[in-house]
N, C-alpha and C positions, 0 to 999 in steps of 0.2 A: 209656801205651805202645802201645796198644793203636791210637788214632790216628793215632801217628807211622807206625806200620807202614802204614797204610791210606793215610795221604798220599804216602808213597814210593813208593806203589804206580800204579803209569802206571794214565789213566782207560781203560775199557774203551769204543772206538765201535761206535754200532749200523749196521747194513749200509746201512740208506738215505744216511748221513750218509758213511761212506765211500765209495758211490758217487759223491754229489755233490761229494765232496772231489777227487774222479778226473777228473768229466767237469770242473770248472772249472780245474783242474789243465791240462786239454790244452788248453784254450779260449786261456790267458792269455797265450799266446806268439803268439796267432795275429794280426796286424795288420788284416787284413780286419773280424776283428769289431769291430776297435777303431774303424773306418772308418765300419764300419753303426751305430755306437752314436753314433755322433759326429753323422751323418745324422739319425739321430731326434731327434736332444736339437735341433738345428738346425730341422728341423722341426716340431716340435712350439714351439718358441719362435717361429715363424712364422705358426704355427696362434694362439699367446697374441694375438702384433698383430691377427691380424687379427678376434679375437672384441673385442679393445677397439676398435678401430673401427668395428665394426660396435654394440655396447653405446653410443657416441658419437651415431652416425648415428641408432641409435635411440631414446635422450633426446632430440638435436636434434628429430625427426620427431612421436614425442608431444608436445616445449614447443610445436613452430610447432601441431598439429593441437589444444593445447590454444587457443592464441592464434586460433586460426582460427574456434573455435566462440565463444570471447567474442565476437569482433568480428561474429561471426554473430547471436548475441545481443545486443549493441548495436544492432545496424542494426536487428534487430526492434523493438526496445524504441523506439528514435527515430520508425520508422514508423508505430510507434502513436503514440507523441506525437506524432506532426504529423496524424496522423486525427483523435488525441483534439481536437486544437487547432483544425481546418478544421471536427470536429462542433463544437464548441462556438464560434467564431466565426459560422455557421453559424447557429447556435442562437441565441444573441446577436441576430442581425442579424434572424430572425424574432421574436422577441419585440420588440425594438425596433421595428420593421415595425408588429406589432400593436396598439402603445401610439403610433403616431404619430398625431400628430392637427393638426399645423398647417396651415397657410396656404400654398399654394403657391400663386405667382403666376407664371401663364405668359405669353411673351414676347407682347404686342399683334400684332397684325396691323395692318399702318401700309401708306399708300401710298410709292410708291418715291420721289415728292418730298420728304413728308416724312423719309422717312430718308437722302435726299442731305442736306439738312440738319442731319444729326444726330440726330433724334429717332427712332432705329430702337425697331423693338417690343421690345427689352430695356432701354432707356435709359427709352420711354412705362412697362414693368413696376415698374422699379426709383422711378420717380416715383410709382407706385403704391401699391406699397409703404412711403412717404416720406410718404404720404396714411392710410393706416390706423392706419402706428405712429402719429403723431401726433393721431389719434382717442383709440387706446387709452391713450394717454399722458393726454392730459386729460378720461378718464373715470376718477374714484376713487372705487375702492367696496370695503370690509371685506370684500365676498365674493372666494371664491379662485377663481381662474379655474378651477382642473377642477370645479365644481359647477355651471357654466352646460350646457343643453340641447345646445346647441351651443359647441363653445369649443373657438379653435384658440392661445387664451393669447398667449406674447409672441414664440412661434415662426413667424415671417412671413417668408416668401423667397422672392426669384425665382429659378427655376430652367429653363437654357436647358438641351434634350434634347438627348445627344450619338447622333451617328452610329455604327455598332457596337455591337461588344459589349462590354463593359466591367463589373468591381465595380458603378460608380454606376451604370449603367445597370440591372443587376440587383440592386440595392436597391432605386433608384426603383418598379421593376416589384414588388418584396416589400411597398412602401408602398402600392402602389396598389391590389397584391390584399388585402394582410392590414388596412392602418392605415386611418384614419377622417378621414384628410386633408381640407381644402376646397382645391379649386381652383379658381383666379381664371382666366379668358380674356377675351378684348374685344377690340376693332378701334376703329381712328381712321381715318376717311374722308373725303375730302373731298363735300362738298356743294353744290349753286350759288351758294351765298353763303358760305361759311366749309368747317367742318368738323362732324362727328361724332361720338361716342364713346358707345360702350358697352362695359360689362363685366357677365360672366356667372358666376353660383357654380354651377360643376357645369353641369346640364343645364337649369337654372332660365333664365327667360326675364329678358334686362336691361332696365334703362332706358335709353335713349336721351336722348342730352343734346346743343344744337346750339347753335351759335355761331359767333362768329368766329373764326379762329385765333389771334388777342392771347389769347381766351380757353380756349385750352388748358388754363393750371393750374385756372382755377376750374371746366370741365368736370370736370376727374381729381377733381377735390374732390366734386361733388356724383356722380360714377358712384363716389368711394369709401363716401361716405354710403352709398347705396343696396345698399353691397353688405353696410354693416358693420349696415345696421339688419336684411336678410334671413339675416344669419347670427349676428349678436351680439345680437339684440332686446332685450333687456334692459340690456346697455351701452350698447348705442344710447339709451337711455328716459333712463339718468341721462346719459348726456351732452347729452342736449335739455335737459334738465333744469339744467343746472350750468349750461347756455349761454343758462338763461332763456327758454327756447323753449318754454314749458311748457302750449300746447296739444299739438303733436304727441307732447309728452311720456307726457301724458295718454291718449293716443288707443292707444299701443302699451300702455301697463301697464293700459289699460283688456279690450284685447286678449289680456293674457299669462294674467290674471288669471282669464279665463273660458274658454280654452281649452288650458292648461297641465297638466302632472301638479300634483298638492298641494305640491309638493317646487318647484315656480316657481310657483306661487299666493301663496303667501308671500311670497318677493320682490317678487311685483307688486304684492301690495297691501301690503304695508310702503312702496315708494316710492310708490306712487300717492297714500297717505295724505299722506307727508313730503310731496309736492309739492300738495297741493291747499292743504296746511297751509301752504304759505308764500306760496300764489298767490291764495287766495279767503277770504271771513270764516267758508266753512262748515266752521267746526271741529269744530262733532257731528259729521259726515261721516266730516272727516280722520282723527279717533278711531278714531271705527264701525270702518274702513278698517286701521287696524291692527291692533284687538281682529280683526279677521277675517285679518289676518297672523298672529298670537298661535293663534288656534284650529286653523287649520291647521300649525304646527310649534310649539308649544310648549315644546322647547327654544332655539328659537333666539334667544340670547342679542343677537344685533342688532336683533332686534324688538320686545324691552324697553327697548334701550336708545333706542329709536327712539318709544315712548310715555312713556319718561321726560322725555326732550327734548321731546315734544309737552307734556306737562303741563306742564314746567315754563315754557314761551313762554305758557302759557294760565293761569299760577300758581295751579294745583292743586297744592297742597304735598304732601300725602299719597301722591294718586297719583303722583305724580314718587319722591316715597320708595318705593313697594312696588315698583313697575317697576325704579328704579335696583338695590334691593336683590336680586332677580333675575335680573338681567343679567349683575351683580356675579359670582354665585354661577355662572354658565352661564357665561359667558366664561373663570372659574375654572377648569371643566374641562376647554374647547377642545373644538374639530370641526375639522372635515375641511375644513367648505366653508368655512370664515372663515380669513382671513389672520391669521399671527400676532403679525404687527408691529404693525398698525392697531389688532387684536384685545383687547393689553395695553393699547395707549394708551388705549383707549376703554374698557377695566376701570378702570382709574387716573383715566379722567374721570369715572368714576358712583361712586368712590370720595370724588372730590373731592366730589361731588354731597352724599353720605350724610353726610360731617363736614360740610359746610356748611348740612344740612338739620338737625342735631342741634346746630347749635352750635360744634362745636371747630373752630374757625377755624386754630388752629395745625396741626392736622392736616392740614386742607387744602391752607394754604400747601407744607405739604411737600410732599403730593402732586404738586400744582399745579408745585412745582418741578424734580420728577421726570419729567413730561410735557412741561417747556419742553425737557428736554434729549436726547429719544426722536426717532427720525425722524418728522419730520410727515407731518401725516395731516388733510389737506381743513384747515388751517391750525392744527391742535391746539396747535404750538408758541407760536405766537405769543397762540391766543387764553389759553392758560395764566399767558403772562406777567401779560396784563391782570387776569385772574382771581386770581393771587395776591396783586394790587395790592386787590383787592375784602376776599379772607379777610384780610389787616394789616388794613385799616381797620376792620372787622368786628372785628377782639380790641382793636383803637383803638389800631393802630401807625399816628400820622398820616404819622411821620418815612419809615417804611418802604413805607407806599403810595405816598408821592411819588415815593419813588425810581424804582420799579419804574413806575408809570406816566410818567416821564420816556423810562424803559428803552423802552417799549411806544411812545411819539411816534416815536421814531427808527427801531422795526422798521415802524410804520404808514406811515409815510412818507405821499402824499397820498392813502392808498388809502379812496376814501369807503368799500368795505366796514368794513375795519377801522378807520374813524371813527367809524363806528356801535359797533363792538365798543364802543370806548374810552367814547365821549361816555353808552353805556348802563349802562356798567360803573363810571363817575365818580359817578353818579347815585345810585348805592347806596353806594359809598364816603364820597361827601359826608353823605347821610342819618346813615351809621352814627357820621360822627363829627360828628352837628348841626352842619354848614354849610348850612343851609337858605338864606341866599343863592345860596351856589355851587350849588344844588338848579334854583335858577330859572334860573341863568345854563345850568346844564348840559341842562335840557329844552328852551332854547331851540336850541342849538347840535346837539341831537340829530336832530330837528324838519327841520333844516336840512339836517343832511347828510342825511336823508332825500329832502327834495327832491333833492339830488345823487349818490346812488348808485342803480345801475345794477336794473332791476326784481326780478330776482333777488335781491340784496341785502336792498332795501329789504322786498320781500312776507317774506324772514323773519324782519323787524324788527316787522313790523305789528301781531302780538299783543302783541308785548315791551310798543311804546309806546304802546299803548292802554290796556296793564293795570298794567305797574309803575311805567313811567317815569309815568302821569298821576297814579297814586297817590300817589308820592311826590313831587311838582308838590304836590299836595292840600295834603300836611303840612308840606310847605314854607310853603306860605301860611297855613294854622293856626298855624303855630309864630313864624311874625314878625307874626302878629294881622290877618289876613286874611281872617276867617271867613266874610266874603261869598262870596270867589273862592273860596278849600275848600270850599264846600260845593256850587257849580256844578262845580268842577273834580271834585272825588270823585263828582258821580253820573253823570259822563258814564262811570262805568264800571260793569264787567259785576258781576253780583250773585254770581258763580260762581268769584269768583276772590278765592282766598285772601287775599293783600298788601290788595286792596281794601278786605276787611270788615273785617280786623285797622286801617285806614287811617282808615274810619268809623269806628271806637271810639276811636282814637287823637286824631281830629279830635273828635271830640264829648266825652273828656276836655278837651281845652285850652278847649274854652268853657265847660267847666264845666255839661254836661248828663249829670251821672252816670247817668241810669236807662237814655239811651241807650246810654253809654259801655258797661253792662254787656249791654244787650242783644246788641250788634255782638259784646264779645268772646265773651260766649258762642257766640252760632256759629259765632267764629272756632274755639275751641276745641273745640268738636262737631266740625267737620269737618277739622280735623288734630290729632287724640289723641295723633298720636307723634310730633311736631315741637314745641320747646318754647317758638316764639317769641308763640303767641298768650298763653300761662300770665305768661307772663315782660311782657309789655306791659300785659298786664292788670293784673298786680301795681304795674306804676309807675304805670300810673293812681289804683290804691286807692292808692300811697302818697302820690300828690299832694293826692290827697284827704284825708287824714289818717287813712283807715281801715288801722292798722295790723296787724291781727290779719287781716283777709281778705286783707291784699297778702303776709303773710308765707307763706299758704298757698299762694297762688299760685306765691309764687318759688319754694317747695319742691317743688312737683309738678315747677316746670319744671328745676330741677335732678335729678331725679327720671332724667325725659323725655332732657337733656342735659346727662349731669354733667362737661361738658369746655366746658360754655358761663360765660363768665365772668358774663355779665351778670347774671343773675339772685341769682348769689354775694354778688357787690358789692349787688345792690340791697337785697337778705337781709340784708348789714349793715348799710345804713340804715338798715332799717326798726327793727332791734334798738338803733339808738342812737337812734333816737327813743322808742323802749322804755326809755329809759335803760340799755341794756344792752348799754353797748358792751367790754364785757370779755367778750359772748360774742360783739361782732361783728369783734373779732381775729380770729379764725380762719375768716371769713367771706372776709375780707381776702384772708388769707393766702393758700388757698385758692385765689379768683378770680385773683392774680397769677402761679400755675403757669401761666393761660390769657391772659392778657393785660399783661404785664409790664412794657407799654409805656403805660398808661393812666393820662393826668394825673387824675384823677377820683379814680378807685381810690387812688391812691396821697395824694393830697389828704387824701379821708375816712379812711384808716385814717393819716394823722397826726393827724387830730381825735381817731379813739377812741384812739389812745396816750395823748394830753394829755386827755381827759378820766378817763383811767384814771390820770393820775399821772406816766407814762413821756414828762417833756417830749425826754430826749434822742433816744430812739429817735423823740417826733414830729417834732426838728429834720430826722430825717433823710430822713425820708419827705416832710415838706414840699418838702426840698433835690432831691429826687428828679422830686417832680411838676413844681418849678418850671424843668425843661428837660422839661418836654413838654407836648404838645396841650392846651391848655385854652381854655374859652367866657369871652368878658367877662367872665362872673357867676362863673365858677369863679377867674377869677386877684385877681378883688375880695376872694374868699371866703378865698384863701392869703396875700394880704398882710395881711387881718386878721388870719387865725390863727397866722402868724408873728411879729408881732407883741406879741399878748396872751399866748402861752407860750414868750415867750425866755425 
C-alpha cells in the first residue's frame, strides 16, 4: 500500500533540471538555432572529407617515400656490385698479368717491297710463329713445361699493338709490367744480293741469317732455332737430340749441366747420359751421367726410369729391376714437373718391365695392352703392341704372338725405326718358343735394317744388338749343333751383361761341358738374386743332365724368386716324373697352366703323368689339347706316341 501511494505521487524536480527544461523550452521554437545546428553538422561532415583525404594523401606520400628509399637502396647495392665486380675483374686481370709467361711475337720490321708483296711484318710474325710451334711440337719430353728455367709452354702469339687507349691495350701494358712474358722482334732487309733476317728475345743480341730471298722460309727456320735454343735450351737439346743431331745436342746439356740450379742439373744430365747412351759405346759414362742425374733429385721418378731403360739396352737385369721398381713407386705419387699423361704410360711401362723381369708374362701382356690403348708417347703405343707380342711367346702363346705381331707389321708400316722394334723383339719371341732357325733368320734381317735406319734410330739399337740379339744368334747355333759358330759368336760379347753369361752356360750345357755350364750359371745367379731366369735355366741344364735333385732346387728357388713364372713349374714337373713321382707332378702342372695355358709342352707332359698315374681319360684330354698347339718336331713325335700306347 504503501508503494502505491508513493507512485501516485508526481516525482519531485531539482532546480537545475527545471531550469534547463525552461531554457530548452524557449529554444525549440526558434528556427535560427535549427539553422546554425544544421550549419555545423554540414560543417563538420566537411571537416570528416577532408581529414580522409588528407589521411589518403598521407599513406599515398609514406608508400611512394617508402618506395623511394628501397629504390634508393637498390641503386646503392647495384653500385656496389658493379665496384665489387670492376675490383675483382680488376683483380683478375692483375693476377693473370702476373702468371703470364708466354711468347709474344711482335710484328717484323720488313722493307716496303717486301710488304707490297704480301709479306708484311705481321704475315713475316705469324710465320714465325708457324716456326716455333712446330719446334715444340716435335720436341717430346715427360717434363711439364712450367718446370723449365725459362718457359713460355704452348702459349705463342702474335700480337700487333693497337693505337689508343683501349682494355687490350691496358692488359698488354699489366703484362708487360707485372707477367714474365718473352718477346720476340726482328727485321727482314734486303741485302746486295738477297735478303736478311734476324730475330731478337727481349733485349738479347740475334743472329743474323743471309740469303736469297727463295730462301726466306729456311732463314725464319734457322732465326726460329736460335731463338728457341736461347730461350728453351733444354728443349732445344732433346730436339737436337730426336733429330739425331746429337753433337750440338751434346754441347747445350753439357752446358745446362754445369751452369744450372740442381733442379736443371738433373735434366741435363739425365738426357746428356740417354743421348751419349745411344750415340757412343761409352756406356760407363752414359750410366756415370745418370747416377749423377739420380744424386742431384732423387725423387725424380723419370730419372730411374731413364737407368732402367739404360740397363736394360746394356742387359743388366737387376739393375734395370731396382731402377724400374723405383720409378714405379715415384711416378705412383706424381710432381708437379712431370706430365701426367706420358707420366702413367711410362708407370705402366716399368710395370711391364717388373712382370717381365719376374716372370709373369701374363701380367705383362695385360699391361702391355693397357699402354697400346693410352695416348702415345715418343711411340709407347705401338712399341707395346710388339711387346706384348714378346710376353705370349714368353708364357708360349705361339698362336697369340703371331697375331699381334702381324698387328705390329701393319702399324710399322716401312718404318726402319719400328723395323728394328719388330725384327729385335721376334728374336726373343722366337728364342722363347725354340725356333732357333727363325733366330738366324731374324738376326739377319735385324743386322740389316740397321744398315737402313736413320743414325738416331740405329745408335739406340747398338747395345741391344751387340748384347741380346748376338746372344741369342749364339744359342741358336748351339741349339741346331753349331758349337763352333756359338762359341765365336758368344764371345764377341761383353762379360757384363747378364743374357750373355746366362747364354755361356746355356751354350756350354748343349755340348755337354757341365763344369763350365755351372760355372757361367753361377754368376749368372750371383749377379741377378731377384730375377728367376738364371735359377730356372740352370735347373734345365741339371735336368738334362740327369741330375735331378740339384735341378729340382733350382726350379724351387726360381719359383721362389717368380711365382707367376710358368717355366720353372712345368720344368719341376719333369724333373718329379723322372723321380717317378709324377702324382706329385700334377699339381706342378696344374699350377704352371694358371701362367701359360697356351703351352704344347706343358700340356703334353702333364698327359704323360695322368697316363702314368693311371687317369688315361683325363691324359686323352690333355694330349687333345696340346695337339692344337705349338709344338718342336721331337715334341709332336713324342704325342703321337703317347697317344697311341694309352688309348
Amino acid at each position: 500500500m504503501a508503494e502505491e501511494k508513493a507512485a501516485a505521487e508526481p516525482q519531485r524536480q531539482s532546480p537545475e533540471g527545471a531550469l534547463l527544461a525552461a531554457a530548452l523550452a524557449s529554444v525549440s521554437d526558434n528556427p535560427k538555432v535549427d539553422q546554425l545546428l544544421d550549419r555545423q553538422i554540414a560543417l563538420a561532415d566537411l571537416q570528416i572529407e577532408d581529414m580522409k583525404r588528407d589521411n589518403a594523401q598521407r599513406s599515398w606520400s609514406l608508400r611512394f617515400a617508402n618506395i623511394s628509399a628501397v629504390m634508393k637502396v637498390a641503386f646503392e647495392i647495384a653500385v656496389a656490385f658493379v665496384l665489387i665486380a670492376i675490383a675483382a675483374m680488376l683483380g683478375a686481370a692483375i693476377w693473370s698479368a702476373g702468371r703470364s709467361d708466354g711468347l709474344v711475337i711482335e710484328a717484323f720490321q720488313v722493307p716496303p717491297s717486301l710488304a707490297a708483296q704480301g709479306l708484311s711484318g705481321e704475315v713475316i710474325a705469324a710465320h714465325f710463329q708457324d716456326k716455333l710451334t712446330r719446334l715444340q711440337e716435335e720436341t717430346q719430353s715427360i717434363r711439364a713445361p712450367s718446370s723449365y728455367q725459362n718457359n713460355w709452354g704452348d702459349d705463342i702469339k702474335v700480337e700487333i699493338p693497337n693505337t689508343g687507349v683501349s682494355i687490350g691495350e691496358f692488359y698488354r701494358y699489366l703484362r708487360g709490367w707485372l707477367g714474365h712474358e718473352t718477346h720476340i722482334n726482328g727485321e727482314v732487309w734486303r741485302t746486295g744480293g738477297g735478303i736478311a733476317v734476324v730475330a731478337r728475345s727481349g733485349t738479347q743480341t740475334g743472329a743474323t741469317y743471309a740469303g736469297r730471298e727463295s730462301d726466306l722460309d729456311s732463314l725464319l727456320e734457322k732465326a726460329a732455332e736460335s731463338i728457341y735454343a736461347k730461350t728453351q735450351p733444354y728443349r732445344y737439346a732433346v730436339y737436337l737430340s730426336e733429330q739425331g743431331r746429337t753433337a750440338p745436342a751434346l754441347a747445350v746439356l753439357k752446358t745446362l749441366a754445369s751452369s744450372s740450379p740442381p733442379s736443371e742439373q738433373a735434366w741435363a744430365y739425365m738426357d746428356w747420359g740417354i743421348t751419349l747412351l745411344g750415340s757412343s759405346r761409352d756406356w760407363r759414362k752414359a750410366l756415370s751421367l745418370l747416377e749423377a742425374a739420380a744424386s742431384r733429385d732423387p725423387d725424380n721418378a723419370d730419372v730411374y726410369a731413364a737407368l732402367s731403360s739404360a740397363n736394360s739396352e746394356l742387359d743388366r737385369d737387376e739393375a734395370e729391376l731396382r731402377n724400374a721398381l723405383r720409378g714405379a713407386q715415384l711416378f705412383a705419387r706424381g710432381r708437379a714437373d712431370l706430365n701426367p699423361v706420358p707420366s702413367e704410360s711410362l708407370r705402366l711401362q716399368l710395370l711391364v718391365n717388373i712382370a717381365e723381369m719376374r716372370g709373369d708374362f701374363p701380367e705383362a701382356a695385360r699391361l702391355n695392352a693397357a699402354v697400346s690403348q693410352r695416348p702415345d708417347f715418343a711411340g709407347s703405343s705401338a712399341a707395346a703392341v710388339i711387346e706384348r707380342a714378346y710376353d705370349l711367346a714368353s708364357a708360349h702363346d705361339a698362336a697369340g704372338a703371331a697375331r699381334l705381331e702381324r698387328q705390329f707389321v701393319q702399324i710399322a708400316g716401312g718404318d726402319p725405326g719400328l723395323q728394328l722394334e719388330l725384327f729385335a723383339t721376334q728374336i726373343g719371341a722366337d728364342a722363347a718358343l725354340n725356333r732357333w732357325g727363325a733366330v738366324v733368320g731374324d738376326r739377319d734381317r735385324f743386322w740389316q735394317a740397321m744398315k737402313q735406319a736413320k743414325p738416331g734410330d740405329a745408335a739406340g739399337f747398338t747395345a741391344i744388338g751387340e748384347r741380346f740379339v748376338q746372344s741369342q744368334y749364339a744359342l741358336a747355333l748351339a741349339e741346331t749343333g753349331d758349337f763352333k759358330g756359338a762359341e765365336t759368336a758368344i764371345a764377341a760379347t761383353p762379360g757384363d751383361c747378364d743374357v750373355c753369361v746366362r747364354t755361356r752356360g746355356r751354350i756350354r750345357a748343349a755340348e755337354g761341358k757341365w763344369a763350365a755350364a755351372d760355372y757361367w750359371f753361377a754368376r749368372a745367379v750371383k749377379a741377378e738374386p731377384d730375377i728367376p731366369f738364371a735359377c730356372e735355366e740352370w735347373g734345365e741344364a741339371l735336368l738334362g743332365k740327369g741330375d735331378f735333385d740339384r735341378a729340382t732346387a733350382r726350379f724351387e728357388r726360381a719359383h721362389r724368386i717368380g711365382p707367376h713364372f710358368a717355366d720353372p713349374l712345368e720344368m719341376w714337373g719333369e724333373a718329379l716324373m723322372q723321380k717317378n713321382r709324377s702324382d706329385l707332378a700334377l699339381a706342378k702342372f696344374a699350377e704352371a697352366a694358371k701362367y701359360a695355358p697356351n703351352w704344347g709342352r706343358l700340356h703334353l707332359k702333364w698327359g704323360e703323368a695322368l697316363a702314368y698315374t693311371g687317369n688315361k681319360a683325363e691324359a686323352q684330354k690333355q694330349f687333345a689339347v696340346a695337339a692344337h698347339l705349338d709344338l718342336t718336331w721331337d715334341e709332336q713325335s713324342k704325342l703321337a706316341h703317347m697317344k697311341a700306347i694309352h688309348e
